[in-house]
N, C-alpha and C positions, 0 to 999 in steps of 0.2 A: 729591588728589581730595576735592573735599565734596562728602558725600552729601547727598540729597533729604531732606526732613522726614521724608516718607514711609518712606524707606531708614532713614533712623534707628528710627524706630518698631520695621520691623521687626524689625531688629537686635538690638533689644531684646527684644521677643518671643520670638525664637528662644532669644537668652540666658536668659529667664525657663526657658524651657520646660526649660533644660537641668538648673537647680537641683534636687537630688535633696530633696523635701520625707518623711521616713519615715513609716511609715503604722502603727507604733505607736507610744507610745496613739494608736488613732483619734478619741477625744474631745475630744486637742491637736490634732493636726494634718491633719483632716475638715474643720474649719472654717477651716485657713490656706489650704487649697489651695481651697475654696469663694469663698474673698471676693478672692484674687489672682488666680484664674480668674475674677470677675463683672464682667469689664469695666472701666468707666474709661477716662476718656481718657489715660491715662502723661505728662500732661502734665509732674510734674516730671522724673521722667527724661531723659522726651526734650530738654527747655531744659537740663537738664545738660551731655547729650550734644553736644548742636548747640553751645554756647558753648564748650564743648570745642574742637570743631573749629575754629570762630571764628579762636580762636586758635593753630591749627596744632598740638593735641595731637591724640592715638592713641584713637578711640571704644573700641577692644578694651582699652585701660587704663583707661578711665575706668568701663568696664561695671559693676565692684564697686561702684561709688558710687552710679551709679543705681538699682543695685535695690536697693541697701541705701535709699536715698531711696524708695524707693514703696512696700519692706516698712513701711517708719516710719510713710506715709503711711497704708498699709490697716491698720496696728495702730490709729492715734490712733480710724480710722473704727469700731472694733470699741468701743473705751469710749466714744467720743461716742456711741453707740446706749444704750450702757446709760445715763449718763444723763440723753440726752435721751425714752428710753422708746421706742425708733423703731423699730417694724416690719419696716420696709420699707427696704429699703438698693437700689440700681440696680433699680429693678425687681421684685427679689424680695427673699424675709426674710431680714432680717438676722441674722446670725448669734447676738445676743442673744436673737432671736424663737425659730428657729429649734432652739436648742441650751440655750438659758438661759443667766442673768447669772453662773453662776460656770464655763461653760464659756469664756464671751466675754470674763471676765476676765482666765485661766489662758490660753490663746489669744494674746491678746493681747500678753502678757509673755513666751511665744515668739515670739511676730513681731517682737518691739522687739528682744529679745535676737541673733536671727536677724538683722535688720538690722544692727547690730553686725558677728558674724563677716563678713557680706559685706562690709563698708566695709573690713575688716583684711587683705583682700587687695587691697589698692591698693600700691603700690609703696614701697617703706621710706622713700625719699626724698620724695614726697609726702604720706605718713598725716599725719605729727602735724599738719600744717595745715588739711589734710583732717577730719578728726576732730575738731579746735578749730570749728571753720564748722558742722561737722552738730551737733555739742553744744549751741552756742548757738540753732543753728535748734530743735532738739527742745524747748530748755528756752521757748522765745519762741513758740511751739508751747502749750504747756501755758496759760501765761501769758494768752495770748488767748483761750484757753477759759474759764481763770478769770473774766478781765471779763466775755467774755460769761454766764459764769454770774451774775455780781454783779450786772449788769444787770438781770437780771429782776427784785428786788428793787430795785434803786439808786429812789429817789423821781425824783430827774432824771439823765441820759444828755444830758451835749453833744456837739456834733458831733466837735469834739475827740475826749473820751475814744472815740466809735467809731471816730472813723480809728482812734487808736491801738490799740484792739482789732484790730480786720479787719485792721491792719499785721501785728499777731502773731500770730494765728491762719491770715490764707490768705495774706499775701503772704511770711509769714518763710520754709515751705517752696519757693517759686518763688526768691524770692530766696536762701535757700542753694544751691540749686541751681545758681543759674547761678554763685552764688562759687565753690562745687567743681568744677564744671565748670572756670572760666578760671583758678584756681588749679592743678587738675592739667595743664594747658596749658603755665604757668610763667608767666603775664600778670603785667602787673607789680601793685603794690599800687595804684596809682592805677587802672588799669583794673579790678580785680576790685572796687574801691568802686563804681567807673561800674555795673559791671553789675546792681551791689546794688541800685543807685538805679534802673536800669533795670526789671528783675522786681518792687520791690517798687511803683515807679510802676504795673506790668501789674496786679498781683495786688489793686492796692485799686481799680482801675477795671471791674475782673471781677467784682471782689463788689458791687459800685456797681450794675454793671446789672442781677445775679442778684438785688440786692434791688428794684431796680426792673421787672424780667419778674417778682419776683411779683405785682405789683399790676396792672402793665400793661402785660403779657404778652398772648402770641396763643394761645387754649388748644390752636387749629389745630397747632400747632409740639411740641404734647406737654408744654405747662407748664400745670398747673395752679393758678388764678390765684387768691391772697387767703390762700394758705394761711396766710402771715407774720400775715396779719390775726386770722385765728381764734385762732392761737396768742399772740397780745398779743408778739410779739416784736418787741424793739428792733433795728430797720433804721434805714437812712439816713432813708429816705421818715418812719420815726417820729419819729424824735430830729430833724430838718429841721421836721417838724411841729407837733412838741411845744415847741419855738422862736419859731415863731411863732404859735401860738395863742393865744387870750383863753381866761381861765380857765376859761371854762366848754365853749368849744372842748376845752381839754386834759383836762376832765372826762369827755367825750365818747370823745376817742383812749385815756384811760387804761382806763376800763369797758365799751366796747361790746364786746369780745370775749367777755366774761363775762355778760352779759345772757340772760336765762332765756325773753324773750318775743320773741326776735328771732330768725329762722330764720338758716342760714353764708350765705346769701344778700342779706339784709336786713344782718348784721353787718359784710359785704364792702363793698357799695353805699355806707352811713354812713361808714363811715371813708376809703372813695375818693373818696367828694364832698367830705369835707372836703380831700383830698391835691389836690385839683382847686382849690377854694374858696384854699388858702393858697399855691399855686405850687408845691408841691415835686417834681412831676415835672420841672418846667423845670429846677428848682435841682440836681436829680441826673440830668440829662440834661447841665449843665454841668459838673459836676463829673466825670461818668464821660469828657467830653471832654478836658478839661482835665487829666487824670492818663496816658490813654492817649494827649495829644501830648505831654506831659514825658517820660515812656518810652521813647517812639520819638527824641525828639531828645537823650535821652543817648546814643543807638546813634553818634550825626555826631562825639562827641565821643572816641571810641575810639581807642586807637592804631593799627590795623589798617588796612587798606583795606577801602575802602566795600562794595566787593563781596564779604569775608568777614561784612559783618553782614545780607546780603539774607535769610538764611536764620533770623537772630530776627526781621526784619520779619513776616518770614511767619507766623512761631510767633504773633507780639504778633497779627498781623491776625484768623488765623484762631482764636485764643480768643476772639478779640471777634465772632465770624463776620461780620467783614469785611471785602468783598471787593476793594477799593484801600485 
């Protein structure tokens, strides 16, 4: 039997819930059980689980791996707050805010740690490959943090070095994911590449349009629109921009964020008219196309039957919200 998207989720929730987190020191582990309880979509677990199935492996064996994958997840989310300086995490404060940068630090290296023992209850005969895949995903993970930290400073960001960034920072955990997933299945090595290639095609088309809803976005929908802008940060839409612009264009994209006489309003507008003036919504409306049909048509190329991959169709659709 393969379960529903939905069925998966829950699955996993229920699993969450059963993990005994201890409640001393409260200063460690107040803020694990805060930021695992704040929601999230489980999106890498649950593409664990379902490519799991995919391939005719056991969701109850593979369960150590996914939550070890989302403890990993909400660990990275606790130091990217520190520092990106970030308040506000799903909604409410982030646990840096909320508790300070040396509880979120300390925190954090329990979660990572934590993540760990879960993954080491996987089955003896699947770990060490298992545990090769999540290695390289955590260290390719860090790595894409580093560029994008480098960025801010870097004089020029081509579109190049962003893929490669957004490769390692959001599509390496979708795509280990799905490796440990079809690896503890027992898929062969050519299909757990496919799948590689499949998640990390999703995972750079997801961030594609997440940089592009910030500029032109519906604020109706709950996104707040330009943010990327005030903060001078290199997105698609910038590094696309900053390509093709006349120098005195790219003088424009580099300092209006920083200007002292220009209300977030005024700063937003400027730097949208020019995203309008040089094309780049079109060019990352093509490109979030063109990644999320590569993705989808690594799925026709699997060794399974067609009808074992209807259930990543679904996963791929509905991160992108949607609906065919």
């Amino acid at each position: 039997m393969i379960h529903t998207n939905e069925e998966i989720l829950e699955m996993f929730e229920a699993a969450l819930q059963q993990v005994q987190t201890p409640e001393e020191p409260e200063l460690l582990y107040a803020p694990i059980i805060y930021s695992m309880s704040g929601g999230g979509k489980r999106l890498r677990p649950v593409l664990l689980l379902i490519t799991t199935e995919a391939f005719g492996g056991s969701v109850d064996k593979a369960m150590p791996a996914a939550m070890a994958v989302e403890v990993f997840h909400n660990f990275t989310l606790l130091h990217d707050d520190i520092m990106d300086n970030a308040a506000v995490r799903r909604g409410k404060p982030s646990v840096y805010a909320k508790w300070g940068e040396n509880v979120a630090i300390l925190s954090g290296d329990a979660m990572l740690i934590t993540a760990y023992k879960l993954i080491s209850g996987l089955d003896a005969d699947r770990l060490p490959r298992a545990l090769q895949i999540f290695n390289d995903m955590a260290l390719e993970v860090c790595e894409g943090q580093q560029y994008d930290m480098d960025f801010e400073t870097q004089a020029t960001v081509t579109v190049e070095d962003y893929i490669q960034m957004i490769e390692r920072k959001t599509s390496a955990l979708l795509s280990g994911s799905a490796m440990i997933g079809a690896t503890l299945a027992g898929a062969s090595d050519d299909d757990v590449r496919k799948v590689y290639r499949f998640a990390t095609e999703l995972g750079l088309a997801f961030q594609l349009q997440d940089d592009m809803l910030d500029s032109f976005g519906d604020e109706a929908l709950g996104k707040k629109i330009g943010g990327d802008i005030l903060e001078g940060k290199q997105t698609f839409l910038m590094v696309q921009a900053m390509s093709r612009a006349s120098a005195e264009e790219r003088e424009v994209l580099r300092t209006t964020h920083k200007s002292a006489t220009l209300s977030d309003a005024e700063k937003i507008a400027t730097v949208k008219a020019l995203y309008e003036k040089l094309d780049v919504k079109h060019a990352t409306e093509q490109q979030i196309e063109l990644r999320f049909e590569r993705a989808l048509s690594v799925l026709d190329t699997l060794s399974i039957e067609k009808e074992r991959t209807v259930r990543l169709v679904e996963f791929a659709r509905k991160l992108m919200g949607r609906k065919k």
